[in-house]
C-alpha positions as CSV (number, residue, x, y, z in Angstrom):
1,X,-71.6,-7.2,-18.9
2,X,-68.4,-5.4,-19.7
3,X,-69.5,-5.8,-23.4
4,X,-72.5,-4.6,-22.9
5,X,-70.6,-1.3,-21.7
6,X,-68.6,-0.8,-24.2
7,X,-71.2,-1.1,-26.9
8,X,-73.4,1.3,-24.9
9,X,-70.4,3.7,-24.5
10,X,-69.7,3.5,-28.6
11,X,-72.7,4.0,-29.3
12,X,-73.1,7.0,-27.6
13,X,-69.8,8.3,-28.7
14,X,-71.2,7.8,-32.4
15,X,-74.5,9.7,-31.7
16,X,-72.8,12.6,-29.8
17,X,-69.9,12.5,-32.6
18,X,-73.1,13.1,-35.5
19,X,-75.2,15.2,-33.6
20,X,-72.1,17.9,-33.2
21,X,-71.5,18.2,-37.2
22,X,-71.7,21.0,-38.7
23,X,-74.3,21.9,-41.8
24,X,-72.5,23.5,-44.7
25,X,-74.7,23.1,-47.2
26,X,-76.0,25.9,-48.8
27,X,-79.5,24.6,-49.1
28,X,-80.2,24.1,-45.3
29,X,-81.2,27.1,-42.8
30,X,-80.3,27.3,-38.8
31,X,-84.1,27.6,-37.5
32,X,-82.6,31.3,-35.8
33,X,-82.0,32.4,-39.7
34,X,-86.1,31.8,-41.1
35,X,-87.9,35.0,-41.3
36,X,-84.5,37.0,-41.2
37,X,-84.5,38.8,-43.7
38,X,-80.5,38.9,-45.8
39,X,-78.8,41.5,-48.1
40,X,-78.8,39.4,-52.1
41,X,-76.3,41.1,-54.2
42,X,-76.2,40.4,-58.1
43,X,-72.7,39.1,-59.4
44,X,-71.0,36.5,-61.6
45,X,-68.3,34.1,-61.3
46,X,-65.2,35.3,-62.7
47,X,-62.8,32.2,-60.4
48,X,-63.2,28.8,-59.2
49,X,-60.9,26.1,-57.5
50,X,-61.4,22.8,-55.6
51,X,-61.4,23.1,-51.8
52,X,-61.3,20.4,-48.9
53,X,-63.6,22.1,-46.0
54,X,-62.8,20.6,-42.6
55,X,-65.7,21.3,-40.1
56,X,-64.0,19.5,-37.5
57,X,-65.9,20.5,-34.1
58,X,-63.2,18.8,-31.8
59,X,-66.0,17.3,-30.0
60,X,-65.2,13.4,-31.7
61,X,-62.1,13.6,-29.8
62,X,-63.7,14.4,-26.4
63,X,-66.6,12.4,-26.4
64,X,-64.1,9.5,-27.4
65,X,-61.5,10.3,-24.8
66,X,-64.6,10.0,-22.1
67,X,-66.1,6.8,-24.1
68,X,-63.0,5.1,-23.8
69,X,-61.8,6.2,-20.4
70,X,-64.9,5.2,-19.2
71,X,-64.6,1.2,-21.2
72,X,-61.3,0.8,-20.0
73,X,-62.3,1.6,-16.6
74,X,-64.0,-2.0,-16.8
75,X,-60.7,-3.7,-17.7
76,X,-59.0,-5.9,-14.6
77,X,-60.0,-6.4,-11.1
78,X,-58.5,-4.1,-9.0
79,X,-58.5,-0.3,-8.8
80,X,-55.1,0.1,-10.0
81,X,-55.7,-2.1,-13.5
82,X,-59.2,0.0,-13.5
83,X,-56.6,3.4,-13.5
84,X,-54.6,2.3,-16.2
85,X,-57.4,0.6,-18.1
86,X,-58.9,4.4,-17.8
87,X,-56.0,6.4,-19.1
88,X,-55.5,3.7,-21.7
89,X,-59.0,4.0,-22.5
90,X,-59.0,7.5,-22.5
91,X,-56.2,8.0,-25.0
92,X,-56.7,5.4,-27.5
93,X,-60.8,6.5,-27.8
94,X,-59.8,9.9,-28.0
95,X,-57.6,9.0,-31.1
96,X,-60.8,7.3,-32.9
97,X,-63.5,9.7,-31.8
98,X,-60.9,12.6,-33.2
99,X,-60.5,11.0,-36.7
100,X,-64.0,9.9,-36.9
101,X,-64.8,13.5,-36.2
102,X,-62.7,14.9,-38.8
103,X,-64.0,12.0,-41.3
104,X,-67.5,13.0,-40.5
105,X,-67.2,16.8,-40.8
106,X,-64.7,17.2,-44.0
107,X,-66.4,18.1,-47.4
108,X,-65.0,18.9,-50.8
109,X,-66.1,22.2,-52.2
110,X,-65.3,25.5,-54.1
111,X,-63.9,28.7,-53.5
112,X,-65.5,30.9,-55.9
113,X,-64.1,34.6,-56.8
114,X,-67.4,36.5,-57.6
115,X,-67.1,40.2,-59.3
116,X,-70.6,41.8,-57.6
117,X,-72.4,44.6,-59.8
118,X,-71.1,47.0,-57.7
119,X,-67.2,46.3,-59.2
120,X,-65.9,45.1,-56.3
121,X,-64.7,41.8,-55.8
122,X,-65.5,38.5,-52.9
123,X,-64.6,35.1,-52.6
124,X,-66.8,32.5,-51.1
125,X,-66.5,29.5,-49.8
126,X,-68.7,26.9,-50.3
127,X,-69.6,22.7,-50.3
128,X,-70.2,21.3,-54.0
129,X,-73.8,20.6,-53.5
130,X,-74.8,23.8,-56.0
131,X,-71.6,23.8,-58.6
132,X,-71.2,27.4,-60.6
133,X,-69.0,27.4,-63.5
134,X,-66.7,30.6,-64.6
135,X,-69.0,33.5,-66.3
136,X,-72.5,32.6,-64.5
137,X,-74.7,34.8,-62.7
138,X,-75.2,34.3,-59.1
139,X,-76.8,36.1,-56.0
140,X,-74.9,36.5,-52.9
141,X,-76.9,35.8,-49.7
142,X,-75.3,37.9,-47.1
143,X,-76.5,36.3,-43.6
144,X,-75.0,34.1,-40.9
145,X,-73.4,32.1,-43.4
146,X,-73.2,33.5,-46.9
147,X,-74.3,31.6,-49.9
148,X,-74.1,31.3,-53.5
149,X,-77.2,30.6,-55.8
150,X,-77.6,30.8,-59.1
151,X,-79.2,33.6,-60.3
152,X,-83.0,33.1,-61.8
153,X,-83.6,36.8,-62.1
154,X,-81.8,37.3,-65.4
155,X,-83.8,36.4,-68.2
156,X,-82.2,34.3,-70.9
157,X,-82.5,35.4,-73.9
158,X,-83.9,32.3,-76.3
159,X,-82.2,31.3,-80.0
160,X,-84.4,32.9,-82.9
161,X,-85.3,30.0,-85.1
């Protein structure tokens, strides 16, 4: 039975761990951002470095903390083994839901520095899903997070041959 528990208890702890990471990609939209309509600003990428993006929601931690204060309850027969088994519990599934969190929710990307047409200059932030290499056109999708595409609205001009 007391396996059964725990298994039960990990399990949830894995779902609530996955459903509390955080989309950065810059291909997926919150529902609340469809039909909203965002400022696009013409630029091009004059700066690029490698990033590590943590997203860590914190959440891995608690929902391990009350996972494993909840399967240690379980351990020993009386109520003061079931306190320590708790606490003990509670600490050491803490520990693994917090560094399952963060191994869930970290992401190498990209800061790029982007000179807009207007001269002035931003830096964004962003996974390496869509890579942009120094010297290419991109729009700049101002909303509730601000993306980076490339830019299809410049036409390319093709080799005379």
């Amino acid at each position: 039975m007391k396996k059964i528990f725990l298994l039960i208890a990990f399990s949830m702890l894995a779902a609530l761990i996955s459903s509390c990471a955080k989309n950065v990609s810059p291909n997926t939209y919150e529902a609340s951002e469809a039909g909203v309509a965002s400022k696009v600003v013409h630029g091009i990428i004059i700066g690029k470095r490698a990033v590590k993006i943590d997203a860590n929601s914190g959440a891995g931690g608690l929902a391990g903390a009350a996972a494993g204060a909840a399967g240690g309850s379980a351990i020993g027969g009386s109520d003061r083994s079931n306190i320590v088994g708790a606490v003990g519990g509670a600490v050491v599934g803490g520990v693994i839901g917090n560094a399952a969190d963060k191994a869930i929710n970290r992401h190498q990307g990209f800061e790029y520095i982007i000179q807009l047409k207007n001269g002035s200059t931003i830096a964004v932030t962003q996974v390496q899903e869509l890579q942009f290499e120094v010297n290419q056109p991109v729009l700049v999708i101002y909303g509730a997070m601000t993306r980076i595409v490339p830019d299809s609205t410049i036409e390319h001009k093709k080799p005379r041959g």
